[in-house]
Wavefront OBJ file of the C-alpha trace (Angstrom):
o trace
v 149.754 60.400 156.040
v 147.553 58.913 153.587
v 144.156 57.926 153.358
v 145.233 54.062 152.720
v 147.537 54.319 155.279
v 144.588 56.260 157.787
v 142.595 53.631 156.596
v 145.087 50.772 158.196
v 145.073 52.829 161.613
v 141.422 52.547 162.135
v 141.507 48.751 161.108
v 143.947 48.323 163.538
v 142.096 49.899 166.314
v 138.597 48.855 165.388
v 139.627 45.428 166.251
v 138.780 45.566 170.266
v 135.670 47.249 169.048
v 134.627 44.396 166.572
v 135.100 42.023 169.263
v 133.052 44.253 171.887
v 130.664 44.534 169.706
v 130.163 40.852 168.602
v 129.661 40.208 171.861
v 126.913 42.771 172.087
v 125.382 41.302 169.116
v 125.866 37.616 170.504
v 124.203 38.667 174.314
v 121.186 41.325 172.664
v 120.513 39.157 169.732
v 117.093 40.983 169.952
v 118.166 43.999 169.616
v 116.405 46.796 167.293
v 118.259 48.707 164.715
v 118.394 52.014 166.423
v 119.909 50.446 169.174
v 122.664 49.083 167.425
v 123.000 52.246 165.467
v 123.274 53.858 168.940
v 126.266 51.726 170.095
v 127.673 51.832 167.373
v 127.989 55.490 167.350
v 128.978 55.101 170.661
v 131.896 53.239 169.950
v 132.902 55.500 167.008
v 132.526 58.620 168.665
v 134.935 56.788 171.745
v 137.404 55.889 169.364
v 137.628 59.475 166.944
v 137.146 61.297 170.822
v 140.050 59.295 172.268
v 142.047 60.038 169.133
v 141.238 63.964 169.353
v 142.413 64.006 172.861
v 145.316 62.273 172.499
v 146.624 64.266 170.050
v 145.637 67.841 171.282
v 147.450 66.294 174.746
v 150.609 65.511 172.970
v 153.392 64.734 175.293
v 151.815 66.343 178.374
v 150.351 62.700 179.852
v 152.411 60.342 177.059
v 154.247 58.804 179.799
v 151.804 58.821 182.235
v 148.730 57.300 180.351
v 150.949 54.825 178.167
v 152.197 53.940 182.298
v 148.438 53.139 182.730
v 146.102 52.561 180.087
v 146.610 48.745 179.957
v 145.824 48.901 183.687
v 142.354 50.825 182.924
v 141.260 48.654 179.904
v 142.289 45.514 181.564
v 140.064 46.316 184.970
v 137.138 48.438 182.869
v 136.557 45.114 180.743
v 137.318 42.358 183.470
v 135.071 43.570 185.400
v 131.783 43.525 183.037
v 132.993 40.340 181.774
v 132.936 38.769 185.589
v 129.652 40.083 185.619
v 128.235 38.556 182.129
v 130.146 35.259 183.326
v 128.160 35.566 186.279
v 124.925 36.708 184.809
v 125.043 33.740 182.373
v 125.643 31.007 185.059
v 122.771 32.152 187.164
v 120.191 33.102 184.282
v 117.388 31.169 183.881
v 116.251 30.367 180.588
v 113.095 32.124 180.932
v 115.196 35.433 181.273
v 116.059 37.786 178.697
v 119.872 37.965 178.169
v 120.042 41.900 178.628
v 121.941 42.352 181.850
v 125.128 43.972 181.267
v 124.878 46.183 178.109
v 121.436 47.805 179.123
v 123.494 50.477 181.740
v 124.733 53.268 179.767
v 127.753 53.225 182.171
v 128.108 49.387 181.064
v 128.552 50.942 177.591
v 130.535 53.734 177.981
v 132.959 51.520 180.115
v 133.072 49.363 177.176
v 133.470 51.883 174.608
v 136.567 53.468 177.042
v 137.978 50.123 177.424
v 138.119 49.827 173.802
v 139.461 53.249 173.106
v 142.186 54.075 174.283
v 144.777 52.642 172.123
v 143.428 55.462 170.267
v 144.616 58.109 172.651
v 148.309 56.951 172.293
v 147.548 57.096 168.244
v 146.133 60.628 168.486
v 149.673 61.738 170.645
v 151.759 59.910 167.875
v 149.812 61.624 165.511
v 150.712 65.134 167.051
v 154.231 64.185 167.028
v 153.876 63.512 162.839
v 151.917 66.859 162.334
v 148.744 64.757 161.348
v 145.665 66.439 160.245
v 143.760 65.398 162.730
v 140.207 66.040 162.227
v 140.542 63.749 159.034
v 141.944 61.327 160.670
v 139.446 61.271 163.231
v 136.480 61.086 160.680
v 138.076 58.173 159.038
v 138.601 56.050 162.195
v 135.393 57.053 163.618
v 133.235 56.004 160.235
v 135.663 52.531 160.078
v 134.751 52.172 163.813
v 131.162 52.638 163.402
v 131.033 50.177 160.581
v 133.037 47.323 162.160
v 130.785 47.834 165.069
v 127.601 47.385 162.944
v 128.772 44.803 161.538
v 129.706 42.876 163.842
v 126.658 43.302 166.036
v 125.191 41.973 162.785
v 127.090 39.002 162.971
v 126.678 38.671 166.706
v 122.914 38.240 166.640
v 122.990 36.246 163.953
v 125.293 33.815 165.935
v 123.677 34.822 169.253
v 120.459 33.115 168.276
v 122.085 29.561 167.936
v 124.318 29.809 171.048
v 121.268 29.787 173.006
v 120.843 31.148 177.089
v 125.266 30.989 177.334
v 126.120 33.754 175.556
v 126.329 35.878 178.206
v 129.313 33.864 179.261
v 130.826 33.555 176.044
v 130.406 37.187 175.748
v 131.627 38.178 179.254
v 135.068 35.726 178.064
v 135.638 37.837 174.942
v 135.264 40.895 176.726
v 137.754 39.645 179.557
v 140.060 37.928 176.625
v 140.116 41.389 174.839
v 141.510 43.235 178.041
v 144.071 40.489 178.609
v 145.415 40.759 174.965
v 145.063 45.270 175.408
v 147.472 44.412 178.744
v 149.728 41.827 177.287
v 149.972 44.386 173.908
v 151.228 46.883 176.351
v 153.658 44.887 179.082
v 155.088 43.118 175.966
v 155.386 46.079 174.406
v 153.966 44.571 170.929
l 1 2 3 4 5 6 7 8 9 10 11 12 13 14 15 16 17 18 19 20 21 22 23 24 25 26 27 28 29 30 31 32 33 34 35 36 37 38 39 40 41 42 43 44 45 46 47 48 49 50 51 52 53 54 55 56 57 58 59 60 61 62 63 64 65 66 67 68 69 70 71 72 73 74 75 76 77 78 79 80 81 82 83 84 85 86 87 88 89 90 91 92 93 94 95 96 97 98 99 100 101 102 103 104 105 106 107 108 109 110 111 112 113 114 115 116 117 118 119 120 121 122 123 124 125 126 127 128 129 130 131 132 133 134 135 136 137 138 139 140 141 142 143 144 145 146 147 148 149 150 151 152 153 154 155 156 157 158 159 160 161 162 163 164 165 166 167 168 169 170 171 172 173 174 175 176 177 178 179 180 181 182 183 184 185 186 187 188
């Protein structure tokens, strides 16, 4: 495989991880560089791990974990985005919009969620003789920088959306597990 063609891959699956991120932008619109530099390496290192796995796995879970992974994404983000809707209705204005994404197992959930499409990649990749460890570099530096940049964009945005971005945030996160589920029981 080539690098354009790698290249397309990690597009592809950095998508759920723009949007994650945009919301974390959008809800931490405070947020401190390292921080974001943090979660974003967070969600790389998800996505290039998830990828590894999947393709040193091969066909030993294929049919089990493409049987469930919709399933896992679909809970792992519906249920922080309940919780951000949540959040956001009862916040007072006074309070800091920080809630959800402060928990490290808030954003490893997020960063699973958001992943493993990449586990089924990494098996299809064993199946095409893929050199792996490339591949997973590539994905994981796209990944990082879609991340970045959309938590760039986020707390630009988050700023002028004022004390409900929690709830739009907790929506996006719920609308991106909906569309991982559909993908999958659609088979699209």
């Amino acid at each position: 495989m080539d690098f354009i063609t790698i290249i397309a891959v990690a597009l592809g699956l950095s998508f759920d991880t723009f949007a994650v991120s945009l919301s974390f932008g959008v809800v931490r619109n405070r947020i401190i560089f390292r921080d974001a530099i943090w979660f974003g390496f967070l969600m790389a290192v998800a996505q290039a791990g998830f990828l590894v796995v999947g393709y040193f796995l091969g066909s030993l879970v294929s049919s089990f974990m493409t049987a469930a992974d919709h399933w896992v994404a679909l809970i792992l983000l519906a249920i922080l985005g309940i919780r951000m809707i949540i959040s956001g209705i009862r916040k007072d204005e006074e309070t800091e919009s920080r809630t959800d994404f402060d928990g490290p197992m808030a954003r490893l959930s997020m960063a699973i969620g958001t992943s493993i499409d990449a586990f089924a990649v990494g098996i299809s990749f064993a199946f095409l003789s893929i050199k792996i460890w490339y591949s997973a570099v590539i994905i994981g530096a796209v990944t990082f920088l879609a991340s970045m940049t959309a938590i760039r964009i986020g707390k630009s945005a988050g700023t002028r959306l004022g004390s409900k971005v929690e709830i739009i945030g907790g929506l996006i996160l719920i609308a991106i597990g909906i569309k991982i589920f559909l993908e999958h029981i659609l088979g699209t």
